[in-house]
MDAnalysis code that builds the backbone (N, CA, C; Angstrom):
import MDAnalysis as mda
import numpy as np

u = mda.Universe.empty(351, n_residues=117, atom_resindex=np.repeat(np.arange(117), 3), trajectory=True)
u.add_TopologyAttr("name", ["N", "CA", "C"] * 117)
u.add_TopologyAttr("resid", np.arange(1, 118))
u.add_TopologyAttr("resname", ["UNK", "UNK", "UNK", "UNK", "UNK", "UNK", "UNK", "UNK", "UNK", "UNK", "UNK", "UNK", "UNK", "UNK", "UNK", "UNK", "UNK", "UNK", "UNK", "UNK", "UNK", "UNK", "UNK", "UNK", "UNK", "UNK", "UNK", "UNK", "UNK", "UNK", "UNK", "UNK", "UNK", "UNK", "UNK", "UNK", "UNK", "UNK", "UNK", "UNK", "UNK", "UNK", "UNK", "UNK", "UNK", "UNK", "UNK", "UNK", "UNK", "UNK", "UNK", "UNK", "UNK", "UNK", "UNK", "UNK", "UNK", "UNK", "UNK", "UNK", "UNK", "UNK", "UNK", "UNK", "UNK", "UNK", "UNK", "UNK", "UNK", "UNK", "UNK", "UNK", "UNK", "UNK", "UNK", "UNK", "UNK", "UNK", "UNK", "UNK", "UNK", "UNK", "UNK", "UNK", "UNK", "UNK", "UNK", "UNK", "UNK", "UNK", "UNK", "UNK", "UNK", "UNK", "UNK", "UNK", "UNK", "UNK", "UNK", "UNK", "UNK", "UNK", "UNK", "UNK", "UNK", "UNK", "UNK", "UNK", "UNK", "UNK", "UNK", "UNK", "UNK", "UNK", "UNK", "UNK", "UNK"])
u.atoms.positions = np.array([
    [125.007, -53.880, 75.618],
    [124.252, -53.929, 76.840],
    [125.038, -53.314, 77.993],
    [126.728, -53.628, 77.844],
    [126.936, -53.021, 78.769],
    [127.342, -51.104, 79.087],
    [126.948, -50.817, 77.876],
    [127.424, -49.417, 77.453],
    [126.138, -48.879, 78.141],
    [124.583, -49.982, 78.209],
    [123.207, -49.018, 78.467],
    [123.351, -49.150, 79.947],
    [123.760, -50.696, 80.305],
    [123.792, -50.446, 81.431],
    [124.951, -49.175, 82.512],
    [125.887, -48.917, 82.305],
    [126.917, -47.996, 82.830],
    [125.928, -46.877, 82.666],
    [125.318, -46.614, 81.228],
    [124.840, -45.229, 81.604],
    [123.415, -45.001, 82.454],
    [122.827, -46.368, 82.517],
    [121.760, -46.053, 83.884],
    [121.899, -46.792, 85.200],
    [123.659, -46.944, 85.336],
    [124.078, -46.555, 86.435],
    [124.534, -45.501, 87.049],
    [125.217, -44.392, 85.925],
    [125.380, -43.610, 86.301],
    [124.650, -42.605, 86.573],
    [123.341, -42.772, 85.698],
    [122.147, -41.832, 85.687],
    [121.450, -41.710, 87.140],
    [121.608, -43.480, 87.603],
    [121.063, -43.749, 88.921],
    [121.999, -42.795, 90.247],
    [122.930, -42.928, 89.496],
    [123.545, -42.277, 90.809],
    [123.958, -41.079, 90.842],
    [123.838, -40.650, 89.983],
    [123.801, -39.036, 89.781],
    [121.736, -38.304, 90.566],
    [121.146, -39.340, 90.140],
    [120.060, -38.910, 90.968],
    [120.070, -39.495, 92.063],
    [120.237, -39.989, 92.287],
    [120.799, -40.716, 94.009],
    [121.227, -39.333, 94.707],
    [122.443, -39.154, 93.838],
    [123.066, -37.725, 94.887],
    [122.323, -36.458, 94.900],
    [121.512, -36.209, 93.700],
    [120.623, -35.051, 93.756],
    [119.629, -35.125, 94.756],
    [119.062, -36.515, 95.122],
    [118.142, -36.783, 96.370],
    [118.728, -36.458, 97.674],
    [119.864, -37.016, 97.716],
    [120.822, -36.849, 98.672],
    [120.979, -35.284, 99.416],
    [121.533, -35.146, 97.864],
    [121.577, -33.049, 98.233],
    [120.475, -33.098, 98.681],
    [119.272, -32.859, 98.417],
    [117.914, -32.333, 98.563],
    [117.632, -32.464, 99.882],
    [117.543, -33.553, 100.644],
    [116.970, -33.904, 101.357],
    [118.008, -33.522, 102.793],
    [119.569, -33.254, 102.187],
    [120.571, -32.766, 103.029],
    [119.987, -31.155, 103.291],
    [119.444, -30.847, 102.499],
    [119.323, -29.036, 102.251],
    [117.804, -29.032, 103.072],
    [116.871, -30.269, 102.669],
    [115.435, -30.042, 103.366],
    [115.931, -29.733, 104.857],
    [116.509, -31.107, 105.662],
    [116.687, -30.979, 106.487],
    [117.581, -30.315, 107.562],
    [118.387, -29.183, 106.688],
    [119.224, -27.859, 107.246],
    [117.722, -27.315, 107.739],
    [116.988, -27.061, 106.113],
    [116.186, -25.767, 106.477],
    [115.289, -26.117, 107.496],
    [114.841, -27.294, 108.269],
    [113.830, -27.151, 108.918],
    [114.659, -27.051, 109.861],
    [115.393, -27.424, 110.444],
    [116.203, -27.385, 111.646],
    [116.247, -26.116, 111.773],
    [116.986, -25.281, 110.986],
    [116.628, -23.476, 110.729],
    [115.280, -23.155, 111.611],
    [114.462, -23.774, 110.941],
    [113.119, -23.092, 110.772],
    [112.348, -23.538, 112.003],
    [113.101, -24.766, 112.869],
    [112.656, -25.223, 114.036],
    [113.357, -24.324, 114.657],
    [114.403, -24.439, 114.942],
    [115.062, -23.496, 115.953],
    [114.685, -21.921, 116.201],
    [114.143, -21.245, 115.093],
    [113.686, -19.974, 114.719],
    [112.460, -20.457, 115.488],
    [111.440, -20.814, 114.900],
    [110.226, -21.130, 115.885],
    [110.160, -21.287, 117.197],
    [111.182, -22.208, 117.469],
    [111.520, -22.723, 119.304],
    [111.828, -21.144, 119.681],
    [112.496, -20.377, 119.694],
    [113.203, -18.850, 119.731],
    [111.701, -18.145, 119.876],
    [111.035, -18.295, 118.772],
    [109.756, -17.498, 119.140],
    [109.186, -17.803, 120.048],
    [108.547, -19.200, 120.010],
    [107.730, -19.615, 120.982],
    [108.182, -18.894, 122.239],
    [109.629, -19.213, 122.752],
    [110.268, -19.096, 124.118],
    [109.858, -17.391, 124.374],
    [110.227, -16.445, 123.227],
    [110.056, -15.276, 123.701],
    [108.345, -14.403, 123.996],
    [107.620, -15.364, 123.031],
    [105.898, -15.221, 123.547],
    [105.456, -16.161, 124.607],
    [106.267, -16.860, 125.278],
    [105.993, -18.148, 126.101],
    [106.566, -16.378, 127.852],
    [107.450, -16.004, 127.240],
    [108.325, -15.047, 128.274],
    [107.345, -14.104, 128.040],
    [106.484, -13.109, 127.362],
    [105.641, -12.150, 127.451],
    [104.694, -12.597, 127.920],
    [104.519, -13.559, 127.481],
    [102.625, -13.751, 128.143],
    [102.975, -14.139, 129.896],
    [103.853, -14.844, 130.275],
    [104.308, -15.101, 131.647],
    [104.173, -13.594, 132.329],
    [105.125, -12.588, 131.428],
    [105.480, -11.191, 132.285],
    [104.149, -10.392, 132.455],
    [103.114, -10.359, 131.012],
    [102.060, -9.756, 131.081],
    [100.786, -10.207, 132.386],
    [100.749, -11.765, 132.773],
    [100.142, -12.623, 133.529],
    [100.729, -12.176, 135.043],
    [102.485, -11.954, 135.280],
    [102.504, -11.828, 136.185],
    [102.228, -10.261, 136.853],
    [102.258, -9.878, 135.936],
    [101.968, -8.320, 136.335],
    [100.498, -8.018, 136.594],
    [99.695, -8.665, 136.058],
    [98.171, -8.408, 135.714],
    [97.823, -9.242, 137.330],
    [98.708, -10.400, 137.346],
    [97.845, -11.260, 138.589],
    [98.522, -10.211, 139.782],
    [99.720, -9.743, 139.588],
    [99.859, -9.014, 141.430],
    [99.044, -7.739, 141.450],
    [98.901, -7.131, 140.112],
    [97.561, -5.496, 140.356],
    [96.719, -6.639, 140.821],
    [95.579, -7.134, 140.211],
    [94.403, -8.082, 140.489],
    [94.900, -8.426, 142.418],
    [95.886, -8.827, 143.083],
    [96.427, -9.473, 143.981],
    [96.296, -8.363, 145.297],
    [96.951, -7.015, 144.486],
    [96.988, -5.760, 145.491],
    [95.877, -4.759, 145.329],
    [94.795, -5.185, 144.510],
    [93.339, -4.648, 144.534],
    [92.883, -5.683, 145.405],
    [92.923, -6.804, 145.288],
    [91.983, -7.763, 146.401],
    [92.641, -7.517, 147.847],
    [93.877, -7.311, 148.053],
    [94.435, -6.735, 149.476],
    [93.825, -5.463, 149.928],
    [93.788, -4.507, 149.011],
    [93.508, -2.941, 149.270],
    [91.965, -3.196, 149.986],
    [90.882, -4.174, 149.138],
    [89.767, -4.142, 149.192],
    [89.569, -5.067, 151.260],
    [90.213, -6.030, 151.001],
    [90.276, -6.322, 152.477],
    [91.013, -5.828, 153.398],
    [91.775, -4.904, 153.501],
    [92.086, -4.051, 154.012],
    [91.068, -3.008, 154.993],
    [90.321, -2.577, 153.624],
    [89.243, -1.311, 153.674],
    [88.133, -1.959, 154.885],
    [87.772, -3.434, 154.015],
    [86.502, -4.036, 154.822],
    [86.731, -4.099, 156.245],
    [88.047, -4.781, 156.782],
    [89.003, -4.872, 158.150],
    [89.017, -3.855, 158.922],
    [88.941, -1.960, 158.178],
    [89.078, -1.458, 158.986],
    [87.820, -1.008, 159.382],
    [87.014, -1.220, 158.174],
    [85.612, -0.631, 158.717],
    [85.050, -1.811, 159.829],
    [84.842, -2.875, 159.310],
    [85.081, -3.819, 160.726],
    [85.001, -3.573, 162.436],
    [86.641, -3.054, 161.994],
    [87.148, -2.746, 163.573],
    [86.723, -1.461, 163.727],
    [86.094, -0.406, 163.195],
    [85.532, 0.699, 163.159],
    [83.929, 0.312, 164.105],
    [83.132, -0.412, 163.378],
    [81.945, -1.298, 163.892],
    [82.179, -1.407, 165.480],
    [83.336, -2.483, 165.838],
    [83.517, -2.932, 167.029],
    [83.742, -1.905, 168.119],
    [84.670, -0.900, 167.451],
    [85.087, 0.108, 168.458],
    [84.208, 1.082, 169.147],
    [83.225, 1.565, 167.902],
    [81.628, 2.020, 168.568],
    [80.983, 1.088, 169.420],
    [80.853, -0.338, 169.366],
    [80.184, -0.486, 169.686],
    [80.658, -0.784, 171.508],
    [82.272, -1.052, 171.307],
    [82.432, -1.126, 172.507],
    [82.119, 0.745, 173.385],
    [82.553, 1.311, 172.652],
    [82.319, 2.668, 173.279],
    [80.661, 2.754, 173.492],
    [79.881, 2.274, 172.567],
    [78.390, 2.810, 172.724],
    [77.544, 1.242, 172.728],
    [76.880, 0.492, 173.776],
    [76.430, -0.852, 173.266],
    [75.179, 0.179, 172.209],
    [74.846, 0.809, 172.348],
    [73.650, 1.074, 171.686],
    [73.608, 1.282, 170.293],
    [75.115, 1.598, 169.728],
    [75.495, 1.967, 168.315],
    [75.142, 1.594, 167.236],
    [74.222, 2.082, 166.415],
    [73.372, 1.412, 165.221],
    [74.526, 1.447, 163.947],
    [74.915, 0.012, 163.739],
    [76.461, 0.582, 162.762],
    [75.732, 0.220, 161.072],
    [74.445, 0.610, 160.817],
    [73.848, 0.222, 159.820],
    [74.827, 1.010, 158.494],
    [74.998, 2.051, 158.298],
    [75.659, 2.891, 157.623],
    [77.104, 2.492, 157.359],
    [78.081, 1.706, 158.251],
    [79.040, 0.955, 158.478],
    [78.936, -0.005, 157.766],
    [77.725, -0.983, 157.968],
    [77.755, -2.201, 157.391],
    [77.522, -2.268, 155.890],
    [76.922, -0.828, 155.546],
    [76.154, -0.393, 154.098],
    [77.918, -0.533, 153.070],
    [78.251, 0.301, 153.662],
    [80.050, 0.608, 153.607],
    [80.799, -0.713, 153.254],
    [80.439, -1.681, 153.986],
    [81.098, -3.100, 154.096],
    [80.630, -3.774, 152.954],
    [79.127, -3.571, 152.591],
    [78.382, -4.149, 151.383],
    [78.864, -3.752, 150.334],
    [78.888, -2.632, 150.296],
    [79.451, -2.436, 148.903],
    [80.842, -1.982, 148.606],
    [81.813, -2.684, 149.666],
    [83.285, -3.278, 149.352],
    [83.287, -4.723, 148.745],
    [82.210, -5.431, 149.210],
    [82.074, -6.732, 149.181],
    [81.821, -6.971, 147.647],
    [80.746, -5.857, 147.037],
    [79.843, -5.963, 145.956],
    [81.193, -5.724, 144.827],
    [81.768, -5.011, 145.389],
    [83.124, -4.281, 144.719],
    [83.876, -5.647, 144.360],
    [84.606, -5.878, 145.594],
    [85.015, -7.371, 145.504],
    [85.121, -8.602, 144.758],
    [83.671, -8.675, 144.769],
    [83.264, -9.468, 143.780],
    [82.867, -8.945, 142.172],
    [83.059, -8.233, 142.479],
    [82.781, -7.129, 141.061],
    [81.276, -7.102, 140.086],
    [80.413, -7.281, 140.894],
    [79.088, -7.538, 140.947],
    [78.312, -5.902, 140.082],
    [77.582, -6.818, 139.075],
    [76.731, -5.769, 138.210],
    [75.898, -4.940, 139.228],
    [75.149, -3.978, 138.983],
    [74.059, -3.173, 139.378],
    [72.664, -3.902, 139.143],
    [72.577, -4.683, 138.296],
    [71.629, -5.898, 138.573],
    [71.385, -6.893, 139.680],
    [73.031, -7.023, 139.818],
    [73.746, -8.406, 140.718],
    [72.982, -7.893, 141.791],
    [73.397, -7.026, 142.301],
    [73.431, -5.405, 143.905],
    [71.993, -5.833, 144.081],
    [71.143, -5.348, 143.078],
    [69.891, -5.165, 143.161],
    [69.116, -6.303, 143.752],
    [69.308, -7.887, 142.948],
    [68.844, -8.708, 143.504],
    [69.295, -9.400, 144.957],
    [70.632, -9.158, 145.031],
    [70.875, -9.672, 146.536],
    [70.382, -8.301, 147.367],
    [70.119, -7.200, 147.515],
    [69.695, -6.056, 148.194],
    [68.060, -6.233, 148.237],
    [67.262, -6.374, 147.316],
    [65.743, -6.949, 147.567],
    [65.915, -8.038, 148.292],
    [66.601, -9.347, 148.436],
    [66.333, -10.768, 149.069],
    [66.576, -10.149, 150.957],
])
Protein backbone atom coordinates (compact mmCIF):
# COMPACT_ATOMS: atom_id res chain seq x y z
CA UNK A 1 0.00 0.00 0.00
CA UNK A 2 2.66 2.07 0.65
CA UNK A 3 4.61 1.59 -2.66
CA UNK A 4 0.80 2.69 -4.47
CA UNK A 5 0.54 5.26 -2.34
CA UNK A 6 4.24 7.15 -3.01
CA UNK A 7 3.51 6.59 -6.56
CA UNK A 8 0.17 8.64 -6.57
CA UNK A 9 1.89 11.00 -4.67
CA UNK A 10 4.24 11.52 -6.82
CA UNK A 11 2.01 11.34 -9.82
CA UNK A 12 0.00 14.07 -7.86
CA UNK A 13 2.69 16.23 -7.80
CA UNK A 14 4.27 15.95 -10.81
CA UNK A 15 0.78 17.16 -12.16
CA UNK A 16 0.51 19.71 -9.62
CA UNK A 17 3.68 21.22 -11.21
CA UNK A 18 2.56 20.73 -14.81
CA UNK A 19 -0.61 22.91 -13.69
CA UNK A 20 1.64 25.12 -12.10
CA UNK A 21 3.84 25.54 -15.29
CA UNK A 22 0.72 26.04 -17.31
CA UNK A 23 -0.98 28.42 -15.70
CA UNK A 24 2.62 30.28 -14.94
CA UNK A 25 2.98 30.37 -18.94
CA UNK A 26 -1.07 31.25 -19.34
CA UNK A 27 -0.54 34.08 -17.36
CA UNK A 28 2.93 35.50 -18.99
CA UNK A 29 1.02 35.24 -22.22
CA UNK A 30 -1.89 37.32 -21.41
CA UNK A 31 -0.02 39.91 -19.69
CA UNK A 32 1.95 39.89 -23.21
CA UNK A 33 -1.12 40.04 -24.94
CA UNK A 34 -2.64 42.75 -22.53
CA UNK A 35 0.07 44.99 -22.73
CA UNK A 36 0.27 44.58 -26.68
CA UNK A 37 -3.45 45.48 -26.77
CA UNK A 38 -3.16 48.45 -24.12
CA UNK A 39 -0.15 49.72 -26.83
CA UNK A 40 -2.75 49.47 -29.53
CA UNK A 41 -5.58 50.80 -28.05
CA UNK A 42 -3.31 53.96 -26.86
CA UNK A 43 -1.99 54.41 -30.45
CA UNK A 44 -5.78 54.30 -32.18
CA UNK A 45 -7.03 56.13 -28.99
CA UNK A 46 -3.87 58.93 -30.39
CA UNK A 47 -5.15 58.79 -34.21
CA UNK A 48 -8.60 59.13 -33.83
CA UNK A 49 -7.86 62.23 -31.23
CA UNK A 50 -5.33 63.72 -34.13
CA UNK A 51 -7.81 62.89 -37.01
CA UNK A 52 -10.89 64.64 -34.70
CA UNK A 53 -8.63 67.39 -33.92
CA UNK A 54 -7.78 68.33 -37.24
CA UNK A 55 -11.25 67.73 -38.80
CA UNK A 56 -12.89 69.89 -35.77
CA UNK A 57 -10.41 73.15 -36.40
CA UNK A 58 -11.07 72.91 -40.68
CA UNK A 59 -14.98 72.48 -39.58
CA UNK A 60 -13.95 75.56 -36.81
CA UNK A 61 -12.12 77.86 -39.60
CA UNK A 62 -14.97 77.19 -42.23
CA UNK A 63 -17.57 78.32 -39.59
CA UNK A 64 -15.18 81.54 -38.91
CA UNK A 65 -14.55 82.19 -42.71
CA UNK A 66 -18.44 81.87 -43.13
CA UNK A 67 -19.09 84.58 -40.30
CA UNK A 68 -16.67 86.57 -41.29
CA UNK A 69 -18.20 86.87 -44.94
CA UNK A 70 -21.87 87.40 -43.35
CA UNK A 71 -20.17 90.44 -40.92
CA UNK A 72 -18.85 92.02 -43.77
CA UNK A 73 -21.69 91.96 -45.93
CA UNK A 74 -23.58 93.21 -42.87
CA UNK A 75 -21.50 96.21 -42.42
CA UNK A 76 -21.62 96.59 -46.23
CA UNK A 77 -25.75 96.88 -45.71
CA UNK A 78 -25.19 99.56 -42.97
CA UNK A 79 -22.69 101.63 -44.78
CA UNK A 80 -25.14 102.18 -47.83
CA UNK A 81 -27.53 102.72 -45.93
CA UNK A 82 -25.95 105.31 -43.88
CA UNK A 83 -24.65 106.91 -47.16
CA UNK A 84 -28.16 106.43 -48.95
CA UNK A 85 -31.42 106.15 -46.34
CA UNK A 86 -33.09 105.06 -49.49
CA UNK A 87 -30.78 101.96 -50.26
CA UNK A 88 -32.68 98.84 -51.25
CA UNK A 89 -29.96 96.23 -49.79
CA UNK A 90 -32.26 93.30 -51.12
CA UNK A 91 -29.38 91.75 -53.25
CA UNK A 92 -27.09 92.13 -50.00
CA UNK A 93 -29.40 90.37 -47.91
CA UNK A 94 -29.90 87.57 -50.84
CA UNK A 95 -25.90 87.30 -50.30
CA UNK A 96 -26.41 86.94 -46.47
CA UNK A 97 -29.08 84.07 -47.17
CA UNK A 98 -27.23 82.03 -48.79
CA UNK A 99 -24.07 82.26 -46.43
CA UNK A 100 -26.51 81.33 -43.86
CA UNK A 101 -27.99 78.37 -46.10
CA UNK A 102 -24.22 77.52 -46.56
CA UNK A 103 -23.75 77.58 -42.89
CA UNK A 104 -26.02 75.44 -42.06
CA UNK A 105 -25.34 73.32 -44.91
CA UNK A 106 -28.88 73.14 -46.03
CA UNK A 107 -30.13 70.88 -49.11
CA UNK A 108 -31.68 72.62 -52.25
CA UNK A 109 -34.90 71.24 -50.94
CA UNK A 110 -34.10 72.75 -47.41
CA UNK A 111 -33.49 76.53 -49.56
CA UNK A 112 -36.59 75.88 -51.32
CA UNK A 113 -38.95 75.43 -48.50
CA UNK A 114 -37.71 78.16 -46.20
CA UNK A 115 -37.53 80.59 -49.56
CA UNK A 116 -41.46 79.80 -50.45
CA UNK A 117 -42.52 80.41 -46.49
Amino acid sequence: MDNWENTFKNWLNAVEGEFESLYKQINQDWQKNNQEWEKKINELTEEVEEILTTELTQFLAEIDDLFTEIAMVVAKIELEKCNDANFISNELESQIDQLVYKLYDLSEEEIKIIENN
